[in-house]
C-alpha positions in Angstrom: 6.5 1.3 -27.0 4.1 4.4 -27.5 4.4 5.7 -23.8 5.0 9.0 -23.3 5.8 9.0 -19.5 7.7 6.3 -17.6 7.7 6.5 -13.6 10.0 4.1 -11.6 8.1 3.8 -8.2 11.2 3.0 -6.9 14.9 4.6 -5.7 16.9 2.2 -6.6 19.7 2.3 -8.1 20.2 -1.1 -10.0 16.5 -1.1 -11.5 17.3 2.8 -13.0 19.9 1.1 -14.6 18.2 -1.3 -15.8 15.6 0.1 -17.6 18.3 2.2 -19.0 20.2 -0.8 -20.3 17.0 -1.6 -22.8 16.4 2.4 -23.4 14.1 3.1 -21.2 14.8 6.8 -18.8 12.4 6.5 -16.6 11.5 9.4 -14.3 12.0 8.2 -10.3 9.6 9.2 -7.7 9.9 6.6 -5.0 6.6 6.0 -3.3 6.6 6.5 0.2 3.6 4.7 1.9 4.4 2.4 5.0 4.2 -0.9 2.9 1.6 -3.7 4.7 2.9 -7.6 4.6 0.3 -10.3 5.1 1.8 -12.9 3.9 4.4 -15.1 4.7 5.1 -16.8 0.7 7.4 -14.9 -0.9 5.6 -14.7 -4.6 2.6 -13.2 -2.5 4.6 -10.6 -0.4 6.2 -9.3 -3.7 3.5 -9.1 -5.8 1.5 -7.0 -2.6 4.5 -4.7 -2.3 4.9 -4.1 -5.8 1.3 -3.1 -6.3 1.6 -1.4 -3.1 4.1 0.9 -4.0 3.2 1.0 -8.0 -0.7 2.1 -6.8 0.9 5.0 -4.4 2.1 6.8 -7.6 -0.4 6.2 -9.9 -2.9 7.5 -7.7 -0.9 10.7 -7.7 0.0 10.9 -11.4 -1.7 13.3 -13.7 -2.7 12.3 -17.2 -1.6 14.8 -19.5 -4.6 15.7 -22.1 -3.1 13.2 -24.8 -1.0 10.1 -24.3 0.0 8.0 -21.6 1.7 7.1 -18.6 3.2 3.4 -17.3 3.9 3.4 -13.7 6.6 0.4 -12.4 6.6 -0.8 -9.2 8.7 -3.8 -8.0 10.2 -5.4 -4.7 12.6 -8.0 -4.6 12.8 -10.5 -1.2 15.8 -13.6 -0.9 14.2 -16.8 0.8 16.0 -19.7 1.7 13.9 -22.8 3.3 10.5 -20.8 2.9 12.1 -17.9 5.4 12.4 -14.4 3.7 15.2 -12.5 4.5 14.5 -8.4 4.3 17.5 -5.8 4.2 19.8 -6.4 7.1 19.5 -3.4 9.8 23.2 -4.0 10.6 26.1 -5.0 10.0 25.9 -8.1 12.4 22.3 -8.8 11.4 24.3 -9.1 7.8 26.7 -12.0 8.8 23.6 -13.7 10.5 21.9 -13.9 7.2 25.5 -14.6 5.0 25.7 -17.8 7.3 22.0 -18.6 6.5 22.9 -18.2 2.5 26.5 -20.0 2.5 26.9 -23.3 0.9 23.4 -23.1 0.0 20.7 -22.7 -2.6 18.2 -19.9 -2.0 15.7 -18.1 -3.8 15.3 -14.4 -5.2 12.3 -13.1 -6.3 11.0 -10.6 -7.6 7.3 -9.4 -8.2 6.6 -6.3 -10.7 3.4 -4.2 -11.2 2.9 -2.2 -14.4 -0.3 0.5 -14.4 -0.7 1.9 -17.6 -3.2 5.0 -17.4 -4.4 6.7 -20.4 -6.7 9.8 -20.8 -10.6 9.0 -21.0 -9.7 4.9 -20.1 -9.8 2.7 -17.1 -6.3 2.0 -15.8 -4.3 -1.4 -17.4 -2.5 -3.3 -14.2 -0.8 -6.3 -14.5 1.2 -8.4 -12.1 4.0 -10.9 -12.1 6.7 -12.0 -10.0 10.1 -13.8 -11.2 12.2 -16.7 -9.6 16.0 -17.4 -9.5 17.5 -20.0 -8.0 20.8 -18.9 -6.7 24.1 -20.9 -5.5 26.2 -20.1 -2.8 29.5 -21.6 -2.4 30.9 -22.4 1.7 32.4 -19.4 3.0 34.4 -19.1 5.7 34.0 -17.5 9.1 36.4 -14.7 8.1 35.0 -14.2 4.4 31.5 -13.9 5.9 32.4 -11.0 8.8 35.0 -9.2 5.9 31.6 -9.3 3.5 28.9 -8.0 6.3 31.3 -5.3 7.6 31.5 -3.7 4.0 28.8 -1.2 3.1 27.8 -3.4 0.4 25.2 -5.7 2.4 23.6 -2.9 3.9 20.5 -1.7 1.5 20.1 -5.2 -0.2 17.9 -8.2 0.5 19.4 -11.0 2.1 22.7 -8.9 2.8 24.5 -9.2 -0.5 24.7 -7.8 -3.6 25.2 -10.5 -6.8 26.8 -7.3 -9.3 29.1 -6.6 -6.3 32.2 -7.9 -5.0 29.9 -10.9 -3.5 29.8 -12.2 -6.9 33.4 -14.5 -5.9 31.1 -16.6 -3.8 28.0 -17.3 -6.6 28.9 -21.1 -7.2 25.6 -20.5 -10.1 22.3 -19.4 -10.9 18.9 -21.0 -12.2 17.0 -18.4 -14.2 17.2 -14.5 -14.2 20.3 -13.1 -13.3 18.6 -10.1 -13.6 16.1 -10.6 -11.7 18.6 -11.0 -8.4 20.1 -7.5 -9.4 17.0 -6.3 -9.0 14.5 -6.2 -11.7 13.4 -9.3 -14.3 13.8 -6.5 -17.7 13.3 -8.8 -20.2 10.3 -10.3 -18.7 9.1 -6.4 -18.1 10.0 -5.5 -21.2 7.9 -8.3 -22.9 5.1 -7.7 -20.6 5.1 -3.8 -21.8 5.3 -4.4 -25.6 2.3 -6.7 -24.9 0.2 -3.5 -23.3 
């Protein structure tokens, strides 16, 4: 890859890591614009939020005189039955959505936005989101309020984490294990050497 400046659009954790995992250090500035949903179909919403937040910083970014810059901006949503379920706002608002996800098969996904910008040429965007299947084994009452009252739930969508502790209750996943931590990198990684 002959890019001289990577920027995550993004302050999380798991997709820094990542990106580190296949070599890439990215540089993090997380955007901050108030993100707009108009849809209600979860490939839509994270495709829009991903260019949302991946347009933010490369609007910002200055091309150095030479070289280039790829700007990454993801967003991943868990839907189960067509409903999307965002980052719980408490810890009971957790358990309301573990109860949702228990002993059932839901849906992560995952939409990325790459903008390559290079000095003297028009920017190179390209969008794509990613689809796992996920399996959740019955939990009980007590499992469910032990999981939600941990911290773990808090900043994740659909109130669990699949790299956590959580990870006793995957009964199996369809596609891009990845992709549920967070970020597709294989699929982004293709998609960049193809630039």
């Amino acid at each position: 890859m002959n890019i001289d400046r990577f920027i995550l659009a993004s302050g999380s954790p798991r997709r820094k890591e990542l990106l580190e995992q296949i070599g890439i250090n990215p540089e993090i500035i997380p955007s901050s614009i108030e993100e707009k949903v108009t849809s209600t179909v979860p490939e839509e919403v994270v495709i829009s939020l991903s260019e949302q937040k991946a347009s933010d910083i490369a609007s910002k970014t200055e091309i150095p005189f030479s070289g280039s810059t790829l700007v990454l901006g993801a967003d991943t949503v868990v839907a189960i039955d067509g409903k999307i379920l965002g980052k719980p706002h408490s810890h009971d608002e957790a358990a309301d959505m573990i109860r949702e996800l228990q002993g059932k098969d839901h849906q992560v996904y995952t939409g990325v936005t790459l903008i390559l910008k290079k000095k003297g040429a028009e920017d190179h965007r390209e969008s794509f989101s990613i689809k796992t299947t996920v399996q959740v084994f019955p939990m009980t009452e007590d499992e469910i309020l032990s999981y939600s009252g941990s911290e773990e739930p808090m900043d994740k969508a659909g109130a669990y984490g699949i790299q956590g502790s959580f990870a006793r209750f995957i009964r199996g996943i369809d596609g891009d294990y990845n992709n549920v931590v967070g970020l597709p990198i294989a699929e982004v990684y293709q998609r960049i050497r193809n630039l």
